[in-house]
C-alpha positions in Angstrom: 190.3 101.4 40.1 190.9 97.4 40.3 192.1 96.6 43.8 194.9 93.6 42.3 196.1 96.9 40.1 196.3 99.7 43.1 197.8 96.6 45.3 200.4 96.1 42.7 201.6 99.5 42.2 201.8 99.7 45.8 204.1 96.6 45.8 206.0 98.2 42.8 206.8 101.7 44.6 207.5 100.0 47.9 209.9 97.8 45.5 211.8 100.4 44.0 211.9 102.9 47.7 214.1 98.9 49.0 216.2 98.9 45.9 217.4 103.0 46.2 217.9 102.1 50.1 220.0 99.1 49.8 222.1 100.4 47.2 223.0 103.9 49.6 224.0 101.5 52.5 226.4 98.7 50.1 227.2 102.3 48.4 226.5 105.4 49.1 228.6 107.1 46.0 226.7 105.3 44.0 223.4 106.4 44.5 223.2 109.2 42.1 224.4 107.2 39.5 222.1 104.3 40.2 219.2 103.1 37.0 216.0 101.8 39.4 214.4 99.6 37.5 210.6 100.8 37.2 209.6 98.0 34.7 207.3 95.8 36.8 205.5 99.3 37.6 205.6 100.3 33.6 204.1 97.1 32.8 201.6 96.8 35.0 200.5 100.5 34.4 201.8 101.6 31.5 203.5 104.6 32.9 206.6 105.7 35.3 206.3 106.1 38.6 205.2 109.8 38.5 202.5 109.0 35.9 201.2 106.5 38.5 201.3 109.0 41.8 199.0 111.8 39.2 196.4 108.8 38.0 196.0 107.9 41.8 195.5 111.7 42.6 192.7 111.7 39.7 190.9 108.6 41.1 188.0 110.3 42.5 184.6 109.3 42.4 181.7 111.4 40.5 179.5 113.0 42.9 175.6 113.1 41.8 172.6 114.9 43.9 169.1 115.2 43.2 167.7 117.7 41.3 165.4 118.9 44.7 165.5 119.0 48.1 164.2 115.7 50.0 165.4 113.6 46.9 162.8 110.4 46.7 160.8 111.6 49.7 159.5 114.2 47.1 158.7 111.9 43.8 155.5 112.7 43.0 155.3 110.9 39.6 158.1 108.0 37.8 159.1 107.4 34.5 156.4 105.8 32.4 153.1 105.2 31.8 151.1 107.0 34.0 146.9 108.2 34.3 146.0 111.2 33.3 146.1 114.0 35.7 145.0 117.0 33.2 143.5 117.7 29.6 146.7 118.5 28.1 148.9 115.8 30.9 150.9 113.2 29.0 150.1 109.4 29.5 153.5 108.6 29.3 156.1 110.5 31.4 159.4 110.9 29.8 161.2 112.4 33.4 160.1 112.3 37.5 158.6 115.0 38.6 160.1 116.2 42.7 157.4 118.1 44.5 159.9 120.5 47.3 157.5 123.2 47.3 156.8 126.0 45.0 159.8 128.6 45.2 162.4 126.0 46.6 166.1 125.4 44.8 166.5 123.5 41.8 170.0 122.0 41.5 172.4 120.9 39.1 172.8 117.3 39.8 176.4 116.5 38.5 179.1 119.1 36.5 178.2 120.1 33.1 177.6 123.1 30.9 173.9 125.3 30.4 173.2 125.0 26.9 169.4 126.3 27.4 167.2 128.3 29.2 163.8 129.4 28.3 160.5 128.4 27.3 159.7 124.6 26.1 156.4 124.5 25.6 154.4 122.1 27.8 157.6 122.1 30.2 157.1 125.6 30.6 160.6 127.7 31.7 163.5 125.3 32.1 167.2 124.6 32.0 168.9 122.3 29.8 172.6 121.2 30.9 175.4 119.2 29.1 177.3 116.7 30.7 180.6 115.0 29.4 182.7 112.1 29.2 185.4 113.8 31.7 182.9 113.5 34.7 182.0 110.1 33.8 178.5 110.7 31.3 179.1 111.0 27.5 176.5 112.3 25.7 174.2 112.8 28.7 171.7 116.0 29.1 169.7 116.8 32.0 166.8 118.9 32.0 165.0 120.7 34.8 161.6 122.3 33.7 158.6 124.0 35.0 160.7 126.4 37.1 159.6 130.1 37.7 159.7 132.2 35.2 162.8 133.8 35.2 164.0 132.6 38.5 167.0 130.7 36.8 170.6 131.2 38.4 172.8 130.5 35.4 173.1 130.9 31.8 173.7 129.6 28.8 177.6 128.5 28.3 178.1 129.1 32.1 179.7 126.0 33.3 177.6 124.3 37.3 178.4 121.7 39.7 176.6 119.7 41.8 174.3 121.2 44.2 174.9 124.3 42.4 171.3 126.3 42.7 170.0 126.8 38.9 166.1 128.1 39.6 163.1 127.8 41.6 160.4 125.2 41.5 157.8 127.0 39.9 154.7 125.7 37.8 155.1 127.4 34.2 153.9 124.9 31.6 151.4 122.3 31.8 151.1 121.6 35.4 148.7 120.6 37.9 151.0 121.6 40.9 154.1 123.4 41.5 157.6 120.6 40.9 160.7 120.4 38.8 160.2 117.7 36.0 163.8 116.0 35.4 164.6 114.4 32.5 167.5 112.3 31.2 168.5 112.0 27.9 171.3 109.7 26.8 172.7 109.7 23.2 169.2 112.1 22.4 166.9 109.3 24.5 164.8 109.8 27.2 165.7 106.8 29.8 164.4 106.6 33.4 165.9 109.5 35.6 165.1 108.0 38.8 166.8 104.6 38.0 169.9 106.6 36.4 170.4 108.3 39.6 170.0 105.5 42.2 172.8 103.9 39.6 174.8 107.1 39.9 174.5 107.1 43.9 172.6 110.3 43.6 172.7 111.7 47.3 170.1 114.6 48.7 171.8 118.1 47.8 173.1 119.9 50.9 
C-alpha cells in the first residue's frame, strides 16, 4: 500500500475520532444525532471508514518458498542454455532443477489449485498447480516433475499452500540424478523460475 495513502487515512480516522469528541463535550445530547463528515477519508480511498479498517486487514503480503529444502544451496542446473548431460538431456532448460536428495519433500511454493498429476513424458511423474490473480499471479502455473512415482500428496482440484508437502524428489523421466525440475509458466510461457522467485522473495520452506 502507498505510505502518503495509509498516512492519510490515518490522519482521516484520527480526524473524525476529534470531531465525535468535541462535539460530546460542547454537547453531549447531541452526539447521536451528529453527521461526521467522512469525505476527506471517501476521497482519498474511495470508501467509508469501515471499508478502509477491512482493506487494511487484507493488506498482507504473498508468501512464496521454494520448491525444496535448502532453496539455492541445492540448484543444480538454471534456466537456459545448458551442455548436454545425457542422450535424451535438453540443451535448453525451460525450469531449475533442486537437488535435496532423492525421497525429500517437494512443496507447493505459493497457494493455488492441482490441476495435474501424472506422467509427462521426459519430466517423468509430476504435479502441475494453478495459481491466481487473488494471491497476487494471474495466469501463472508451476510445475514440479521427476518426483517418485506415486509419492504425490495431493490431487487434482485439491486446493495447497505454501510449504504444503506435494511428493518426493524422485528421478522418473529423463534424469541423470534424483531432483525436482520447477518450471514457471506465465500466460502459457516458460520464463526463468529462479529469477521469478528471488522477485517474489521466495524464502526456504520450513
Amino acid at each position: 500500500m502507498n505510505a502518503t495513502v495509509r498516512r492519510r487515512r490515518v490522519i482521516g480516522s484520527v480526524s473524525a475520532v476529534l470531531l465525535f469528541v468535541t462535539a460530546w463535550v460542547l454537547n453531549p445530547d447531541r452526539v447521536n444525532a451528529l453527521e461526521l463528515d467522512y469525505s476527506m477519508i471517501a476521497n482519498d480511498t474511495g470508501t467509508g471508514v469501515a471499508g478502509v479498517v477491512e482493506f487494511d486487514t487484507l493488506d498482507t503480503v504473498q508468501l512464496v518458498v521454494y520448491p525444496a529444502d535448502g532453496g539455492m544451496r541445492h540448484l543444480s542446473s538454471g534456466y537456459g542454455y545448458r551442455a548436454k548431460a545425457c542422450a535424451l538431456c535438453s540443451t535448453y532448460h525451460l525450469g531449475a532443477d533442486f537437488t535435496a536428495g532423492y525421497g525429500n519433500n517437494i512443496y507447493a511454493i505459493t497457494y493455488g489449485k492441482v490441476i495435474d498429476v501424472g506422467w509427462h513424458g521426459s519430466e517423468g511423474f509430476s504435479v502441475w498447480i494453478q495459481h491466481y490473480a487473488d494471491n497476487g499471479f494471474a495466469n501463472t502455473e508451476t510445475i514440479y516433475a521427476h518426483m517418485i512415482e506415486k509419492s504425490n500428496k495431493v490431487h487434482v482440484g485439491d486446493w495447497v499452500v505454501p510449504n504444503q508437502v506435494i511428493g518426493k524428489i524422485g528421478t522418473t523421466g529423463v534424469t541423470t540424478a534424483p531432483h525436482v525440475h520447477f518450471e514457471v509458466l506465465v500466460n502459457g510461457n516458460s520464463i526463468d523460475p529462479v529469477a521469478w522467485l528471488k522477485q517474489n522473495g521466495a524464502r526456504n520452506p520450513r
